[in-house]
N, C-alpha and C positions, 0 to 999 in steps of 0.2 A: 935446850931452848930451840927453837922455831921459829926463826924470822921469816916476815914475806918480802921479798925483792922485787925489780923490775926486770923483768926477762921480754926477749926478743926472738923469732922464728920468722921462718922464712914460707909463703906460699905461692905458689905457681898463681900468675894473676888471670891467666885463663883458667885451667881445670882446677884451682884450688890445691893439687898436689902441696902435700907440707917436703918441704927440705930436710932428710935425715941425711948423711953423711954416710958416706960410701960401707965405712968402717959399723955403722949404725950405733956408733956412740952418741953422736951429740945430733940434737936437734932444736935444742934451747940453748939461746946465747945470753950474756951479761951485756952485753952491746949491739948495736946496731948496725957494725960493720961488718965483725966476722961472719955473719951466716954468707951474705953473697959473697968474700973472700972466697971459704970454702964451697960456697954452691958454682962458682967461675969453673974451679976446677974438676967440676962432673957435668959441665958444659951448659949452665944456665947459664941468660943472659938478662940484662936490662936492656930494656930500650922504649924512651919515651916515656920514661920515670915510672914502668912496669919491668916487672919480675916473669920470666919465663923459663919451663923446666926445658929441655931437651926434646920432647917430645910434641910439643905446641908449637914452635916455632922450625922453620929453614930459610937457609940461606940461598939466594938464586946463584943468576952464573954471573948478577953482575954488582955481589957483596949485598946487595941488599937483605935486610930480615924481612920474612913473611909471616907472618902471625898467623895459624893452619884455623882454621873456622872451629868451632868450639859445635859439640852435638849439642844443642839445650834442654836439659830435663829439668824436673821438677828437682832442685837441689832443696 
């Protein structure tokens, strides 16, 4: 049998990046915690109730996050 669930993923709230898991196991959660649990630890962050990969975002010299300007294409 075949049931359909509620699942959960993680994306980069600038470039849309999806969240896969270092190991490239999981990408789809049961909840709505574990993705940024596990996405912390490959160095994404929240801030200001968005989602960011590592590569979108730095840190200056005085802790601050900087959100890096986003290229805009036709998505």
């Amino acid at each position: 049998m075949i049931k359909e669930v509620e699942c959960y993923y993680l994306l980069c709230d600038s470039c849309k990046k999806l969240f896969i898991e270092e190991s490239g196991t999981y990408s789809i959660y049961l909840d709505n915690v574990s993705p940024f649990e596990d996405a912390k630890e490959e160095g994404w962050i929240e801030h200001e109730d968005k989602h960011y990969c590592p590569n979108c975002y730095e840190i200056d010299n005085d802790d601050n996050v900087i959100i890096k300007e986003r290229d805009v294409r036709n998505d």
